[in-house]
C-alpha positions as CSV (number, residue, x, y, z in Angstrom):
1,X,24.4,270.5,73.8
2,X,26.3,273.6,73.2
3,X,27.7,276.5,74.5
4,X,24.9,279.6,73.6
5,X,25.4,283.1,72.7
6,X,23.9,286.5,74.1
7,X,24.5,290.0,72.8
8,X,22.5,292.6,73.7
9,X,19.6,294.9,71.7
10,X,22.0,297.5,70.3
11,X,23.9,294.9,68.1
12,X,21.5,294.8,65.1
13,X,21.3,291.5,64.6
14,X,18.4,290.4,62.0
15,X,15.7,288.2,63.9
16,X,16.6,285.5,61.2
17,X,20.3,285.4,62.6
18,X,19.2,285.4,65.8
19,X,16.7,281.9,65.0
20,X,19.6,280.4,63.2
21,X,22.2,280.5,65.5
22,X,20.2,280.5,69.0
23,X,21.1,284.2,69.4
24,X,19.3,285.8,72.6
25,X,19.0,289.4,72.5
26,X,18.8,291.5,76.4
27,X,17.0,294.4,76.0
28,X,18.8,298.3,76.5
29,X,16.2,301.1,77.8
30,X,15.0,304.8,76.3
31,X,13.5,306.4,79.3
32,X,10.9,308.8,77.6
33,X,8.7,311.4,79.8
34,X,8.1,309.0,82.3
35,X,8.3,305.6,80.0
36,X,10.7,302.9,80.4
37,X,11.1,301.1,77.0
38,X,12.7,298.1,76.6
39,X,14.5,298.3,73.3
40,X,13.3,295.4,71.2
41,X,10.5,294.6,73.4
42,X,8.8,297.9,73.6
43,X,7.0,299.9,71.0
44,X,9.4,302.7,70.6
45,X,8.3,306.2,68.9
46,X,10.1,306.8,65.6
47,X,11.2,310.5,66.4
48,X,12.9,309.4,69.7
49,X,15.7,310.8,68.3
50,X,14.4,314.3,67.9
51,X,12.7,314.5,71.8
52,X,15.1,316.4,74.0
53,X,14.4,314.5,77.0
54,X,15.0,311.4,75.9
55,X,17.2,309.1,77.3
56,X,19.2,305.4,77.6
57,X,19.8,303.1,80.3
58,X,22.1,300.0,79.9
59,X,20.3,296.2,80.0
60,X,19.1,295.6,84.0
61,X,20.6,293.7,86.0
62,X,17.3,291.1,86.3
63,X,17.1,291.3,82.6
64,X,20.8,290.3,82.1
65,X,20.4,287.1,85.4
66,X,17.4,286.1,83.9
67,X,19.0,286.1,80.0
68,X,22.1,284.1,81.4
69,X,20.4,281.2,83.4
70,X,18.1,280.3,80.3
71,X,21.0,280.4,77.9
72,X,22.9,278.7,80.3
73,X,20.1,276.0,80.9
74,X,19.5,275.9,77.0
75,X,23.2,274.5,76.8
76,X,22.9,271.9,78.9
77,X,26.3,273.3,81.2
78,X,27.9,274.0,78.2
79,X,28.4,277.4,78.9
80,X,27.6,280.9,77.6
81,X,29.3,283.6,76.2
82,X,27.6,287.2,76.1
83,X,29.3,289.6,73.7
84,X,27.8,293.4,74.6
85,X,28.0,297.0,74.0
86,X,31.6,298.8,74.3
87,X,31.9,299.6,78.2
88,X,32.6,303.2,77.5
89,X,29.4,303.7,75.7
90,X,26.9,302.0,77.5
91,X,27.1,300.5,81.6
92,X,25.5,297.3,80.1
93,X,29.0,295.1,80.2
94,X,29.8,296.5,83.8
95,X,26.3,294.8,84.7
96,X,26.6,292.1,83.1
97,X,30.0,291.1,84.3
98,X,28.7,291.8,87.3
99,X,25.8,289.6,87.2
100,X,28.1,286.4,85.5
101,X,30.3,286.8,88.4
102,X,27.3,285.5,90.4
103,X,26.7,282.8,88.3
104,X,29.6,281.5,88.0
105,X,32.9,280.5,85.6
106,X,30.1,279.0,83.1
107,X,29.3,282.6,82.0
108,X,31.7,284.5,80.4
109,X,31.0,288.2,79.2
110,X,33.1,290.0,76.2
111,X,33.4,293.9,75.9
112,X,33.0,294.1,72.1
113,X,34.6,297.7,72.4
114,X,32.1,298.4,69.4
115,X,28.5,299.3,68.7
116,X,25.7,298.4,66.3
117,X,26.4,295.7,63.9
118,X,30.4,295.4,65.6
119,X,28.6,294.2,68.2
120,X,26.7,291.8,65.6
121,X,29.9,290.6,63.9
122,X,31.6,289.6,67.6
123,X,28.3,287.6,68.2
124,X,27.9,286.0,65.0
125,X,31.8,284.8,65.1
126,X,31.1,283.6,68.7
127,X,28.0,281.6,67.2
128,X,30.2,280.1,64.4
129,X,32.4,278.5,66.3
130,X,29.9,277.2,69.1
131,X,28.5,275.8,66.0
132,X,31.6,274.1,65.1
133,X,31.0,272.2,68.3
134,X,33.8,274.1,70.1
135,X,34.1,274.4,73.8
136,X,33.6,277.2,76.1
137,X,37.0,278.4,76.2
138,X,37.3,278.4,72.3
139,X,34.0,280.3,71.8
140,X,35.4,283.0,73.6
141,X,38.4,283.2,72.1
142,X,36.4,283.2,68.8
143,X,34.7,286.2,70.0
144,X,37.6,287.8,71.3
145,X,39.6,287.5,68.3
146,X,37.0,289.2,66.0
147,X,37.2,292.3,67.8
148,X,40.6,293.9,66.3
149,X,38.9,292.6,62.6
150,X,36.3,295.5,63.1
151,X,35.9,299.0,62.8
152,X,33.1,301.7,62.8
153,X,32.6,304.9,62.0
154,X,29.7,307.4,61.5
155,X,28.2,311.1,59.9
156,X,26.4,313.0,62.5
157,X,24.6,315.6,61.2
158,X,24.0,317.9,64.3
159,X,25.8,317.7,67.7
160,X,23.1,318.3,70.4
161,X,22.3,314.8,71.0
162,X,26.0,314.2,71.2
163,X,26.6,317.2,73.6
164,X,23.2,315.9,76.0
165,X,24.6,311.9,75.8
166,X,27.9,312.3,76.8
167,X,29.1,310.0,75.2
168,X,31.9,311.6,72.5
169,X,35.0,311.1,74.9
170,X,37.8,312.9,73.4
171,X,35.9,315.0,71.2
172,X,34.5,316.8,73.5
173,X,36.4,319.9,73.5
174,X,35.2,321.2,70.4
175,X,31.6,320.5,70.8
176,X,31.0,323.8,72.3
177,X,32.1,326.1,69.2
178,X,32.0,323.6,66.7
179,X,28.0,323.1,65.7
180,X,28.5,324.1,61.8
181,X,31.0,320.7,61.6
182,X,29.8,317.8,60.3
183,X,32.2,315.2,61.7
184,X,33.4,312.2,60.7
185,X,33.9,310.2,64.1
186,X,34.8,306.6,64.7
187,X,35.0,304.4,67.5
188,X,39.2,303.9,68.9
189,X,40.6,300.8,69.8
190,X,38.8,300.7,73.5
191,X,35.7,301.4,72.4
192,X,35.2,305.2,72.5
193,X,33.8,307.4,70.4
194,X,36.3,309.8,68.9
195,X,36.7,312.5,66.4
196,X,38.2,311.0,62.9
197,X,37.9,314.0,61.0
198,X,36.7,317.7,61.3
199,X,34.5,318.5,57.9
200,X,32.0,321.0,56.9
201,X,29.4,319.5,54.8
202,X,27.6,316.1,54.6
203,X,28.4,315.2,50.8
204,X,32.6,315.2,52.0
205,X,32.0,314.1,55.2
206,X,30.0,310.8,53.4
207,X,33.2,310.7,51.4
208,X,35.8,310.8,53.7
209,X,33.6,307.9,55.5
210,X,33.8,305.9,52.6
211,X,37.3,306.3,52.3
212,X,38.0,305.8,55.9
213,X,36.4,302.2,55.0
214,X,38.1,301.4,51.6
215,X,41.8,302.0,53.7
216,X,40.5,299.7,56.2
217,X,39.7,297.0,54.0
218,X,42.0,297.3,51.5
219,X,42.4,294.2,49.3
220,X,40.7,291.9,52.3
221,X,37.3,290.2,52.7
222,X,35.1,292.2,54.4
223,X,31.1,292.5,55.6
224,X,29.4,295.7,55.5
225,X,26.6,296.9,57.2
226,X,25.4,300.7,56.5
227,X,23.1,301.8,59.5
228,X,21.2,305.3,59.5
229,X,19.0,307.3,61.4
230,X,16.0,308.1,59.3
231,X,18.3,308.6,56.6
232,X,18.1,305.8,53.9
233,X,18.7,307.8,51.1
234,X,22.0,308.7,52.3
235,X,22.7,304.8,53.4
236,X,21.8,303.2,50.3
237,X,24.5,306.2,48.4
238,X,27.0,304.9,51.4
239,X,26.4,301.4,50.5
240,X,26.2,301.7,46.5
241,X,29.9,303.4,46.7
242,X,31.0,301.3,48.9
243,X,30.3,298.0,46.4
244,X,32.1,300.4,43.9
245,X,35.4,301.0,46.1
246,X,35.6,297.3,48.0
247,X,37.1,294.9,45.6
248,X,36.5,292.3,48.1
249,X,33.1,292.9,49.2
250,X,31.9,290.3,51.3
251,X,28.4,290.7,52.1
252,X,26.8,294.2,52.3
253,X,23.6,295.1,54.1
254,X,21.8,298.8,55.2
255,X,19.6,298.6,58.5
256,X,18.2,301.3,60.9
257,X,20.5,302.0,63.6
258,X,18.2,301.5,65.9
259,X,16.7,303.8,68.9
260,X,19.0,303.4,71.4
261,X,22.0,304.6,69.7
262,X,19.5,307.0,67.4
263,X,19.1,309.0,70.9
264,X,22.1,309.8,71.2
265,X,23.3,310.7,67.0
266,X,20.3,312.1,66.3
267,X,18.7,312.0,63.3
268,X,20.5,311.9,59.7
269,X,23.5,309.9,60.8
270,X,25.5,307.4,58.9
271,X,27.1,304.9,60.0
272,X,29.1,301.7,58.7
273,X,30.7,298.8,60.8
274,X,33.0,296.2,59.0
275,X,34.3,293.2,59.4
276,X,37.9,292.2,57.6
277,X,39.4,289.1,57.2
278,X,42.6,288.2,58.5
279,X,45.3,288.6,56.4
């Protein structure tokens, strides 16, 4: 057989990458006046974003057991290896190393230390090589190694989801005072989200995002993906300047961000994740 991949609902991955490479998907939650929806599963209202009491919850624990022993029967011992959320964004990876511990050795879990397609990109290189026919140990080591090849960063356009989420780490400080910003954040090397820049409109924070990705590059191979929150006029701009300014331009693709991280950016936000090529 061979060793099986799982990410988790937040990583973007298109259904069709999923079915080609055997991809299984664990569902996060948006806990909604009383509703538990399972991202993916669920049908999820489109304004989630804009509902004050909205809320996420990492994968379950059930969901995550259940997720591993099919995968795990699916590869005939083989192993798995389930890439998720960064740990200090969501509790999902806590979980599920957790719940592989149970298991056993055959399951082993990777903290992506990104979000949205970075989780994607860890998967997918994960997927390559267990395609390649390589062994358990190697297919983590694939998926380990992609993780320094990525970076993210994203446009909010208001901070109030930020400031209810808790999730914008260092930042914080100036969330209090700073509600006219429009900040450029990005996600460090651990996986937080942290302030990149402190700008004042949309059309230069969109810029300084674009240029923020054009250093990172630089002369290298890289894949794309523009995500948004009800925004795809300001994606599809990101993306067309982004074909302009990457002379290496791999693949390039513009997607929803999806609810779960919509609650907590709120509507109007930008955001890119890359992949580069090792020099």
């Amino acid at each position: 057989m061979a060793v099986m991949i799982v990410t988790d609902s937040t990583s973007r991955l298109a259904p069709e990458l999923c079915q080609k490479w055997g991809i299984r998907q664990v569902p996060l939650h948006i806990l909604d006046d009383g509703s538990d929806l399972r991202d993916g599963v669920d049908p999820i209202p489109s304004d989630i974003h804009d509902r004050a009491k909205a809320t996420t919850a990492g994968a379950s624990p059930a969901d995550l057991a259940a997720t591993y022993r099919e995968a795990l029967a699916a590869s005939g011992g083989d192993g798995v290896v389930a890439v998720h959320i960064s740990a200090a964004l969501s509790g999902t990876y806590s979980a599920a190393a957790a719940v592989a511990r149970e298991i056993g050795p055959s399951v082993r879990v990777v903290n992506s230390r990104a979000a949205a397609m970075g989780v994607g990109f860890v998967a997918l290189a994960a997927a390559e090589s267990a395609g390649r026919g390589d062994g358990l140990d190697a297919v983590e080591a694939a998926a380990r190694a992609a993780i320094p090849r990525g970076q993210a960063f994203i446009v909010v356009h208001r901070l109030d989801n930020l400031r209810r989420g808790g999730r914008i780490g260092a930042a914080a400080s100036w969330l209090g005072t700073a509600l006219s910003l429009k900040p450029l954040l990005r996600l460090d090397v651990d996986g937080r989200l942290v302030l990149a820049q402190r700008i004042r409109t949309i059309s230069k924070a969109h810029a300084a995002l674009v240029d923020q990705i054009a250093e990172a590059a630089g002369e290298r191979p890289v894949d794309v993906v523009v995500h948004h929150v009800d925004n795809p006029d300001g994606a599809e701009e990101i993306a067309a300047t982004l074909t302009d300014r990457l002379p290496n331009l791999r693949s390039l693709a513009v997607t929803e961000m999806g609810p779960v991280l919509a609650v907590h950016v709120g509507g109007g936000a930008v955001g890119v994740c890359i992949s580069v090529e090792d020099a």
